[in-house]
C-alpha positions as CSV (number, residue, x, y, z in Angstrom):
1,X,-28.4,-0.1,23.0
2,X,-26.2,-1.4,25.8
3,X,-27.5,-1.8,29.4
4,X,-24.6,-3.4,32.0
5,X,-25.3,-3.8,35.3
6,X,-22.0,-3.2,37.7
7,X,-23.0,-5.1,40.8
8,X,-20.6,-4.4,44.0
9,X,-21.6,-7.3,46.7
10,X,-20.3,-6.0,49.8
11,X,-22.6,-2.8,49.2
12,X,-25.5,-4.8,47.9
13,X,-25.2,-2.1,45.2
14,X,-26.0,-1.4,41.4
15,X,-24.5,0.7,39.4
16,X,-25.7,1.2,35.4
17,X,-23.8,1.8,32.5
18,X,-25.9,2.8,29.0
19,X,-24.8,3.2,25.8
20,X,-26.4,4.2,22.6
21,X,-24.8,4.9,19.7
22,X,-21.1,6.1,21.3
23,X,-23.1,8.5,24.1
24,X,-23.4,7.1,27.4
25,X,-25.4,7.8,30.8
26,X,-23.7,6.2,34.3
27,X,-26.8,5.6,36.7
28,X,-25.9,5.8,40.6
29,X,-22.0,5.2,40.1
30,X,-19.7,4.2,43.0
31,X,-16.9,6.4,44.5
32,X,-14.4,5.0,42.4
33,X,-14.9,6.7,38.8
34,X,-12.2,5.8,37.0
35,X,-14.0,2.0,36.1
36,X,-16.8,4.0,34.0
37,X,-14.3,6.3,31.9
38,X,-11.9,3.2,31.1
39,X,-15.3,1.9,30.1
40,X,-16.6,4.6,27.8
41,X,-13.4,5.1,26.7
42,X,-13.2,1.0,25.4
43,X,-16.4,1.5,23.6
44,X,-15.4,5.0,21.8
45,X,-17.9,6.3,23.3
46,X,-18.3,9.3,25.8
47,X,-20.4,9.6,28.9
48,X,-23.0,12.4,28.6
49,X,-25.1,11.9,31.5
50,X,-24.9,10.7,35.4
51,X,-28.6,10.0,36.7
52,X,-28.6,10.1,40.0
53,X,-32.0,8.0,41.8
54,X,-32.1,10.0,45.0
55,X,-29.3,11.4,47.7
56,X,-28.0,7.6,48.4
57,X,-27.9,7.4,52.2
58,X,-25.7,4.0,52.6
59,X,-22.7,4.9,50.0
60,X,-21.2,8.1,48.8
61,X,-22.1,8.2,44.9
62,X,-19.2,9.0,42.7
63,X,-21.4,11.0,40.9
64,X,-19.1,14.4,41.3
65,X,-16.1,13.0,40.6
66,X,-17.1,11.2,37.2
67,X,-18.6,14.9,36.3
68,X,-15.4,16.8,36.7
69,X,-13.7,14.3,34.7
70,X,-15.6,13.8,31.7
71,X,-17.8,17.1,31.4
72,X,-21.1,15.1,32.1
73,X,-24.0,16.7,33.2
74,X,-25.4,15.4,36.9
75,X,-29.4,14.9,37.1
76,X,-31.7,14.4,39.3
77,X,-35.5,14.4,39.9
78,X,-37.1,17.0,41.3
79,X,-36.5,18.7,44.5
80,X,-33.2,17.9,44.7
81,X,-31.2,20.8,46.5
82,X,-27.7,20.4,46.6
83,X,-23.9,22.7,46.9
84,X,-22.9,22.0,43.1
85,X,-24.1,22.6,40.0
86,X,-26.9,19.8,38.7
87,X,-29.9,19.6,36.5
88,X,-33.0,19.0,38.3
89,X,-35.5,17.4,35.9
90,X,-38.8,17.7,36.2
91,X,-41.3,15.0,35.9
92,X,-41.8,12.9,32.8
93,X,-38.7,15.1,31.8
94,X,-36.9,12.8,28.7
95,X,-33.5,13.1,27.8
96,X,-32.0,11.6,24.4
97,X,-28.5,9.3,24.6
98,X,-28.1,8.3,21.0
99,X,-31.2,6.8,19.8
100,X,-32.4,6.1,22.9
101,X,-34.4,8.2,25.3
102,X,-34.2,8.3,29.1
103,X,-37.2,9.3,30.6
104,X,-37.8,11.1,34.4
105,X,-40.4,9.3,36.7
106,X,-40.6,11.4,39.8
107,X,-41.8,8.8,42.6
108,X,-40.9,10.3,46.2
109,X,-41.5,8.2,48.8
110,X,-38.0,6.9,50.1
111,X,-37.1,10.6,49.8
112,X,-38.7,13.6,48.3
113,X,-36.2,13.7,45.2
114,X,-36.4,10.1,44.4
115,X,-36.9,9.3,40.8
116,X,-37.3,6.4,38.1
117,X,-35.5,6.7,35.2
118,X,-37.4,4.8,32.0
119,X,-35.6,3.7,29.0
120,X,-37.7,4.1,25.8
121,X,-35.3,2.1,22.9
122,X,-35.3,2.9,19.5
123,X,-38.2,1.5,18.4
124,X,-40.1,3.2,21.2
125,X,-40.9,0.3,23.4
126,X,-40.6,1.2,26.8
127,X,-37.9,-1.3,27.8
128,X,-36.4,-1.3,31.4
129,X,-37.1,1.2,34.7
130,X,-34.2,1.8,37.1
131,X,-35.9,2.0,40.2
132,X,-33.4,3.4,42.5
133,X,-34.5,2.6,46.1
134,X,-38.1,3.3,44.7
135,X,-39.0,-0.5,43.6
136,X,-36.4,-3.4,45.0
137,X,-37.3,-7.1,43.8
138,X,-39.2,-8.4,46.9
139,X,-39.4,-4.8,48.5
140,X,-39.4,-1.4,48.4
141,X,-37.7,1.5,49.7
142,X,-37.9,2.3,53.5
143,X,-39.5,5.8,54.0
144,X,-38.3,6.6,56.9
145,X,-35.2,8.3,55.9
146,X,-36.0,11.6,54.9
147,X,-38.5,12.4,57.9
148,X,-38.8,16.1,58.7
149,X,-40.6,18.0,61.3
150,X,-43.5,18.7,59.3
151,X,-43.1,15.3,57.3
152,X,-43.5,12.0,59.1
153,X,-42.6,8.7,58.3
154,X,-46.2,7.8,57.8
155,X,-46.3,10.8,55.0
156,X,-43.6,9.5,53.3
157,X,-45.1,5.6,53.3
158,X,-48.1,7.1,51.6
159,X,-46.1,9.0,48.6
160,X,-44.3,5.7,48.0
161,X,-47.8,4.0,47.5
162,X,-49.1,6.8,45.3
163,X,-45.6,6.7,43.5
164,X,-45.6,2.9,43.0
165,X,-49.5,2.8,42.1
166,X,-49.8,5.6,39.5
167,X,-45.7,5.7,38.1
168,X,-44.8,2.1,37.9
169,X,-48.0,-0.4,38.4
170,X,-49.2,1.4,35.1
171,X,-46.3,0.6,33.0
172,X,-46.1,-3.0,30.4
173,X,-45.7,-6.4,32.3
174,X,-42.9,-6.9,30.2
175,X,-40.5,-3.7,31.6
176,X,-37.3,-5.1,33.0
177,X,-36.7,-3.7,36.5
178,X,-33.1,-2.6,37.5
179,X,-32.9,-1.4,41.0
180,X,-30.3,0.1,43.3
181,X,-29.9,-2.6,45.9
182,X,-30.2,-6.4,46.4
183,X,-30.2,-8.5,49.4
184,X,-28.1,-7.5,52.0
185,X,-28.6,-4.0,51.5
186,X,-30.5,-1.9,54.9
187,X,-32.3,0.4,52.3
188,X,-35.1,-2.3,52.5
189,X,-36.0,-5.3,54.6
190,X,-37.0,-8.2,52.4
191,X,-34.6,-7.7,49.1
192,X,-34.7,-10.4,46.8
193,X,-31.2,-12.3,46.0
194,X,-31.6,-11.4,42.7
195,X,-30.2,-8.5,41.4
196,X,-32.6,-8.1,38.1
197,X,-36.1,-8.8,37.5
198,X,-39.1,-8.5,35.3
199,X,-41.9,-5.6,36.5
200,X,-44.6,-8.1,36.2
201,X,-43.3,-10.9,38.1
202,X,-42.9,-8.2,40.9
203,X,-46.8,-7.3,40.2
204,X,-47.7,-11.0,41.6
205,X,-44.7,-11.8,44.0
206,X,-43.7,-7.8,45.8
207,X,-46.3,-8.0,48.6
208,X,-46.0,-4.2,48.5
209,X,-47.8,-4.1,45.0
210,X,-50.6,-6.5,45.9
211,X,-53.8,-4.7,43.9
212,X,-56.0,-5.2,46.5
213,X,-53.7,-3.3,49.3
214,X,-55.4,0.3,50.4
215,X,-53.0,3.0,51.3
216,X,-53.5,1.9,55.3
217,X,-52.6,-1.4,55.3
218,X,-49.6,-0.5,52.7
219,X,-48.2,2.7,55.4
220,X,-48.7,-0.4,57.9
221,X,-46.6,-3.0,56.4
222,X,-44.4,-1.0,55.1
223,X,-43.3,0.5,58.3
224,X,-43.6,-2.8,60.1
225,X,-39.9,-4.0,61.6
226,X,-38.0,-2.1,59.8
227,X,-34.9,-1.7,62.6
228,X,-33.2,2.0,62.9
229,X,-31.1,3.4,60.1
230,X,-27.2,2.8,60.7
231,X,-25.6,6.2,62.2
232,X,-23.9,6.3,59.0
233,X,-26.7,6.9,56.6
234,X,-27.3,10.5,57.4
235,X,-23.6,11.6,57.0
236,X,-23.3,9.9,53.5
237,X,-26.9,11.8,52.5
238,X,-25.5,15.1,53.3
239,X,-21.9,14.4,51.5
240,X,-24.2,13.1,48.0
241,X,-25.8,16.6,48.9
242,X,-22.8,19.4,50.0
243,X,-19.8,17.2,48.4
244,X,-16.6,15.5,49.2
245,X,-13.2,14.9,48.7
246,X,-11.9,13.6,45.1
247,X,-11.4,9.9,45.5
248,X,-7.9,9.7,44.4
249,X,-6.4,12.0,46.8
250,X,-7.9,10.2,49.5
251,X,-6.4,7.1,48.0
252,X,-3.1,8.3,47.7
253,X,-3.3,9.9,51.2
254,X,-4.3,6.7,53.1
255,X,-2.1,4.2,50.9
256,X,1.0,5.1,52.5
257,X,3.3,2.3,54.2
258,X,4.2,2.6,57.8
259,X,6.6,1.5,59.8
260,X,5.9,-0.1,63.1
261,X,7.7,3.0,64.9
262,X,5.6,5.4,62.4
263,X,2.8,3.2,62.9
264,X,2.1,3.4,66.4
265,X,3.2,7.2,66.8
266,X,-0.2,7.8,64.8
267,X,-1.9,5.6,66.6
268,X,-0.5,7.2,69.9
269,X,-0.1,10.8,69.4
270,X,-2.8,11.2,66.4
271,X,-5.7,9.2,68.3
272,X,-5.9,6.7,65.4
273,X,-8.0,4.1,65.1
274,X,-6.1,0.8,64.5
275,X,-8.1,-1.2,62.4
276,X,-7.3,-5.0,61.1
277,X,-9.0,-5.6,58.3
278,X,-7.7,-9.4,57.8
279,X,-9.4,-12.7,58.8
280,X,-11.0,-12.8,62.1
281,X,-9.1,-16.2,62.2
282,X,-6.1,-14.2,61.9
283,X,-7.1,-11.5,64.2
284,X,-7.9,-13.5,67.0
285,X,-4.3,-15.0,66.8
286,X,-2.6,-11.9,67.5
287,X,-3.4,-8.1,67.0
288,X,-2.2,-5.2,68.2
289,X,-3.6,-3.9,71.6
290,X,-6.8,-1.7,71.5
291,X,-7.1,-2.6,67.7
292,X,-10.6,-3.5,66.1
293,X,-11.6,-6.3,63.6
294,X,-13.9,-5.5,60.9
295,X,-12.7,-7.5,58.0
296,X,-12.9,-7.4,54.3
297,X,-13.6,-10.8,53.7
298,X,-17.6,-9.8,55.4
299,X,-19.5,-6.9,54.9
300,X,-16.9,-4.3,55.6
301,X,-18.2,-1.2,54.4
302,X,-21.8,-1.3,56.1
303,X,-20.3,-2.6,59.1
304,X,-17.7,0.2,59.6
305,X,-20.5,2.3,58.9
306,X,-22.3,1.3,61.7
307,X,-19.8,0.9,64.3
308,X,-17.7,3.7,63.8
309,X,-19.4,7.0,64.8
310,X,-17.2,9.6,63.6
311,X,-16.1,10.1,59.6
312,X,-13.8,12.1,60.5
313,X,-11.8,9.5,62.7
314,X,-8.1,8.8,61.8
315,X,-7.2,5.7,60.6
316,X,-4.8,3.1,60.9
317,X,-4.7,-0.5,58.8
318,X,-3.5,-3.4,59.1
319,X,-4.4,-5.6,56.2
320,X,-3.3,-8.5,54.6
321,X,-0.4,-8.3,51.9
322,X,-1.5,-6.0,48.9
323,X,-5.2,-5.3,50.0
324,X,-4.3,-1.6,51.4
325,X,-5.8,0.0,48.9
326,X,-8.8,-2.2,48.2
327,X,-9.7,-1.6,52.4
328,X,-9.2,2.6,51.3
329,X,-11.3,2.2,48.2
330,X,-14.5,0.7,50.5
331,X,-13.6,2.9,53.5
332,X,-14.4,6.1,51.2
333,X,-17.3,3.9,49.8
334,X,-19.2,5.2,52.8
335,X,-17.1,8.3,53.9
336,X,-14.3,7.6,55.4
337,X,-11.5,9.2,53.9
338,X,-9.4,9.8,56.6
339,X,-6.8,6.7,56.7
340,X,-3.5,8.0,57.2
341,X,-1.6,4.9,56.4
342,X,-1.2,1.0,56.9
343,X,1.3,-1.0,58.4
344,X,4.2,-2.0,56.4
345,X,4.8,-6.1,56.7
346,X,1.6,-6.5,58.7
347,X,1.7,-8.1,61.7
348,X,4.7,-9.9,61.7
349,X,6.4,-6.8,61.0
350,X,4.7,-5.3,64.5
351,X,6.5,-8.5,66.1
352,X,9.8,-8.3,64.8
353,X,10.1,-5.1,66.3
354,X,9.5,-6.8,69.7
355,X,5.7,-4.9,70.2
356,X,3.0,-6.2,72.0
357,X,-0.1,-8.0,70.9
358,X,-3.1,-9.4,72.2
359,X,-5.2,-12.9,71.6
360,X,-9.0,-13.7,71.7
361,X,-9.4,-17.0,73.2
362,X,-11.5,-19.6,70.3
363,X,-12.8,-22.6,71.1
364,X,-14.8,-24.9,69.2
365,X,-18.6,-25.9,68.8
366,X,-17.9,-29.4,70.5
367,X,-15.4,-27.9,73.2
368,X,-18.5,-25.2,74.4
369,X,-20.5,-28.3,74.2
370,X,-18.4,-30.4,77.0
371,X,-17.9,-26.7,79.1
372,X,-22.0,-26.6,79.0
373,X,-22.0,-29.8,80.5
374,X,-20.0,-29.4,83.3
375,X,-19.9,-26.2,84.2
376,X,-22.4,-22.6,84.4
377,X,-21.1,-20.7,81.7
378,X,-22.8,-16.9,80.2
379,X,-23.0,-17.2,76.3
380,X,-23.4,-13.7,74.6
381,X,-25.3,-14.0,71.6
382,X,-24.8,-10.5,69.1
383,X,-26.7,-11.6,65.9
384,X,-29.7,-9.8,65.0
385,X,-32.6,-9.7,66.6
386,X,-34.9,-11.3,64.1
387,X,-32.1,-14.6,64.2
388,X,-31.9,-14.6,68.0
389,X,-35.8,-14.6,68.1
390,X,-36.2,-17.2,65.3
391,X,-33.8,-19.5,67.7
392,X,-30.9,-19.7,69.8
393,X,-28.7,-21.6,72.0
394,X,-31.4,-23.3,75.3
395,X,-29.4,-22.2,78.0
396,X,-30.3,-20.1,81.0
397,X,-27.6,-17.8,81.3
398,X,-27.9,-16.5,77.6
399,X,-27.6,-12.4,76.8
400,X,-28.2,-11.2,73.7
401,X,-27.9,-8.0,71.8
402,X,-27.3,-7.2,68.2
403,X,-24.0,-6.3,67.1
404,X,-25.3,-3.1,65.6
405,X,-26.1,-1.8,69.1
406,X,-22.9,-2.9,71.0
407,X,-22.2,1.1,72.3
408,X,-25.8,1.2,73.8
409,X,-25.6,-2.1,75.8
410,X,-21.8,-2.3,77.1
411,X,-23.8,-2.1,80.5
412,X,-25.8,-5.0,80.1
413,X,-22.5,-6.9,80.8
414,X,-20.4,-7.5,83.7
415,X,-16.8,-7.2,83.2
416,X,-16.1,-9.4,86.0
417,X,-18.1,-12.6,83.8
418,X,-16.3,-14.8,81.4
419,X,-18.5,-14.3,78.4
420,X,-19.0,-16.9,75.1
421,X,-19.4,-14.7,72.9
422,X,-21.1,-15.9,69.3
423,X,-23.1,-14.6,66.0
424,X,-24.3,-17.0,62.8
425,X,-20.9,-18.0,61.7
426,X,-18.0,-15.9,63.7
427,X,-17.4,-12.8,61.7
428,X,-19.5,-10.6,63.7
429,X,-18.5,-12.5,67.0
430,X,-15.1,-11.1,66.7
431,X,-15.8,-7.6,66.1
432,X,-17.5,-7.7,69.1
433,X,-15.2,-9.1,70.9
434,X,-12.3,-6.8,69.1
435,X,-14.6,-3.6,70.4
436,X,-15.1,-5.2,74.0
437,X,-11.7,-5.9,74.7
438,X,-10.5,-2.1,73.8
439,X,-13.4,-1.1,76.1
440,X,-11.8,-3.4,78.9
441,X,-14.1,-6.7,78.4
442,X,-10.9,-9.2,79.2
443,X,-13.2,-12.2,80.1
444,X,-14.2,-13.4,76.9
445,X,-14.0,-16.8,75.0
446,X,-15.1,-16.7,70.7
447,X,-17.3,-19.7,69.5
448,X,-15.8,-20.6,66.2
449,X,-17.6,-21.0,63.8
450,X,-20.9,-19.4,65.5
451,X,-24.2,-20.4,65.7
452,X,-24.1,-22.4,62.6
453,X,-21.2,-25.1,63.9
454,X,-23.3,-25.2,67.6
455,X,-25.9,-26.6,65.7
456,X,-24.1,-28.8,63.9
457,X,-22.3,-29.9,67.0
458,X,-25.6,-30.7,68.5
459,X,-26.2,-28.4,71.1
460,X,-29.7,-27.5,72.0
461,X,-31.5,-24.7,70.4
462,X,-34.6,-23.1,71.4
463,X,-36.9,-22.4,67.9
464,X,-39.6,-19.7,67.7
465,X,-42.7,-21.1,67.8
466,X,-45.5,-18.8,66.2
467,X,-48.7,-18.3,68.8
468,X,-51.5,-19.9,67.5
469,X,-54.1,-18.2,65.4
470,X,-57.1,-20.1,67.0
C-alpha cells in the first residue's frame, strides 16, 4: 500500500493518492488532473476510484475531469445530489483497491454529505481516516456552510458532535488522520500547521474532542468567532455540484499573449478586469491605471476569491515573465475561468508603447515614524480583526477594517484624507490600496513592510489586555 499526500500551500489543501497493488483511488483532487494520471501512469498502475469528502466550498475539485479521463468512478457519501453521474455510498459502504479496502464513514456536520473515508490494509488493521473537513488537526469543520431554511447552523454543529463522537472517537489511538485542509485554510478557525497527524494525539490536544464536552458547550464553541464565509464559497459548492468547464480549455483560452494595443482593447471594450499578479513591490512602482494587485507570491487564490464578486468576470494579467499559466491554473482553482489573456512583455512592454501608469506612494517604518511625530496623520489599518484587536498602532486617528470587507466600508473613509494605509507585512496593504485607488481613493501612502517593520521600528503599539476574571 501507498498513501502520498499532495499538499498545495496557497490552498491550505490535501489531496490523496492510494495505491494498492497497480489500482489506485485519488481523494479530493485539485482542478488540475493531469498530475494524478502522469502519476498512476509512473506506477503502472490505474486509478479506479475518486473519493470525494463533501461538495468542497473553497476550491473546485478536479474530480470530473480526472473521471472523463481515466474511466474512474466518482463517490461520495450519502446525500450527495449532483448533475453527473456518481456513486453515492452508503454508510460503512467498503470498496476494495487491490488488497486494500476503503471504507465509507458517513459524518455530516460540515455538510450533510460529508464523509470519512477509512483505510483497512491488508492485514486488516484499520490504518489511516481521511477526514475531509470532518476532523482538521487542532479543529474541525465549520457547520455553518450548508444551512437551510429548515436546517440551522446550530443543527448542523450538533451532527458534527454526533459524527465525531460515535464515527471517529471510537476508532484505535493509533489511526493516522489525513485531513483536507491545514492552517491557513477558512474551512476551520484554529488548523494546526501540520498537515498530518495521529487520531489520538488529536483525542488529548483537539479541544473539540475533549470527553467531558456535552453537545451544548460543543454547538457553543464551535460556532464561537467563526467570521463569514468568503462570497466565493457558495459559487465553488454549486460548480463541485452542477459541473464546470474542462481545465485545459480554460487554460488554453486564458494563456494567450497580448499586445499592449490588444491588451487594453479588452480591458476597454470587454470590461476586463486588469489584474497584476506580480510583487506588490513591483506593483506599487508602476501599474497600469484602474488595475488591481493580488499577487501570487501571497495567498492568491482565497484572496481573489474574496474580493472578486463575479466568476464570470473577464480577465486581464499582467504577470511576471513565464508565470501566465501558473496565475490561470490557481484562478480556475476557485472558478475563475474566464481570463482572456495576459500581457505580452509585462509592464515594460505597456511603457514602450508610451501608455500610462500609476504609482502607490511607500514609505518606510522609520519615515511613518518621523511623519507621526510631527504631524496629524490617519493610518488605515486592513488586517483582520482578531490581529487589530490583539494590538495595533497607539494613535488616535487610527481606522481599521479587514481587508475581506473593503466593498462594505469604502464609506468609512473620506476621500479628501491622506490615508497610511498598512496590514502584518504589506501584501494585503497593497491590494487595498490597488482596489481604493480604482474606486477613486488618490490620497493614500503604503507602509512597507506593515505592521511587522512598525514594530520593529519602534513605534508604539497598543496590546489587548484580557479583562480580569476576578
Amino acid at each position: 500500500m501507498k498513501i502520498e499526500q499532495i499538499y498545495t500551500g496557497c490552498l491550505a489543501q490535501g489531496a490523496y493518492y492510494i495505491e494498492s497493488k497497480g489500482e489506485v483511488a485519488i481523494i479530493d483532487p485539485l482542478r488540475e488532473t493531469q498530475q494524478y494520471v502522469n502519476k498512476a501512469k509512473a506506477e503502472d498502475a490505474k486509478i479506479k476510484y475518486i473519493f470525494e469528502t463533501h461538495f468542497h466550498a473553497d476550491f473546485v475539485s478536479g474530480h470530473l475531469d480526472l473521471a472523463k479521463k481515466t474511466g474512474a468512478t466518482i463517490v461520495f457519501g450519502p446525500n450527495a445530489k449532483t448533475e453527473y453521474a456518481i456513486y453515492s455510498a452508503h454508510d460503512n459502504e467498503e470498496f476494495k483497491l487491490g488488497e486494500i479496502t476503503i471504507k465509507v464513514l458517513h459524518t455530516p456536520g460540515h455538510t450533510l454529505e460529508s464523509s470519512t473515508f477509512l483505510v483497512i490494509d491488508e492485514n486488516g488493521k484499520e490504518h489511516a481516516i481521511f477526514s475531509g473537513d470532518t476532523l482538521f488537526l487542532g479543529d474541525v469543520g465549520r457547520p455553518d456552510l450548508a444551512v437551510k431554511s429548515d436546517l440551522s447552523k446550530e443543527d448542523l454543529a450538533g451532527m458534527l458532535f454526533d459524527s465525531l463522537r460515535n464515527k471517529i472517537m471510537t476508532l484505535p489511538d493509533d489511526i493516522i488522520v489525513y485531513p483536507a485542509h491545514g492552517a491557513g485554510s477558512a474551512c476551520g478557525k484554529n488548523l494546526s500547521k501540520e498537515t498530518v497527524g495521529i487520531l489520538g494525539e488529536q483525542k488529548k490536544t483537539n479541544y473539540a474532542l475533549r470527553s467531558d464536552m456535552s453537545k451544548a458547550e460543543f454547538v457553543k464553541e464551535v460556532l464561537d468567532g467563526i467570521a463569514p464565509p468568503p462570497q466565493y464559497f457558495a459559487k465553488n459548492a454549486m460548480m463541485n455540484k452542477q459541473g464546470y468547464a474542462n481545465f485545459e480549455t480554460v487554460l488554453e483560452q486564458g494563456n494567450k499573449p497580448l499586445s499592449p494595443e490588444a491588451f487594453e482593447y479588452l480591458a476597454n471594450e470587454e470590461g476586463a478586469l486588469v489584474l497584476d499578479v506580480r510583487t506588490q513591490q513591483d506593483f506599487v512602482k508602476g501599474y497600469i491605471p484602474n488595475a488591481i494587485f493580488i499577487g501570487l507570491n501571497g495567498g492568491f487564490a482565497p484572496w481573489v476569491g474574496a474580493l472578486i464578486s463575479d466568476l464570470k468576470q473577464p480577465i486581464l494579467l499582467v504577470a511576471p515573465e513565464g508565470k501566465a499559466q501558473e496565475a490561470i491554473t490557481r484562478l480556475s482553482r476557485v472558478g475563475y475561468d474566464n481570463t482572456l489573456g495576459y500581457l505580452e512583455g509585462g509592464i515594460d512592454a505597456w511603457k514602450a508603447a508610451g501608455k500610462d501608469i500609476e504609482t502607490i506612494s511607500s514609505i518606510s517604518a522609520e519615515t511613518l515614524a518621523q511623519h507621526l511625530k510631527n504631524e496629524t496623520i490617519h493610518i488605515l489599518d486592513v488586517r483582520k480583526d482578531g490581529e487589530f484587536k490583539s494590538e495595533h498602532l497607539d494613535h488616535a486617528a487610527v481606522n481599521h477594517f479587514a481587508l475581506d470587507f473593503i466593498n462594505a466600508h469604502m464609506g468609512d473613509i473620506d476621500k479628501n484624507k491622506t490615508y497610511y494605509i498598512h496590514c502584518a507585512g504589506g501584501y494585503r496593504s497593497v491590494i487595498a490600496a490597488s482596489i481604493l485607488k480604482a474606486r477613486g481613493f488618490d490620497n493614500l501612502i503604503d507602509i512597507d513592510g506593515g505592521f511587522d517593520a512598525m514594530k520593529k521600528a519602534g513605534l508604539p503599539t497598543t496590546e489587548y489586555v484580557c479583562p480580569s476574571t476576578l
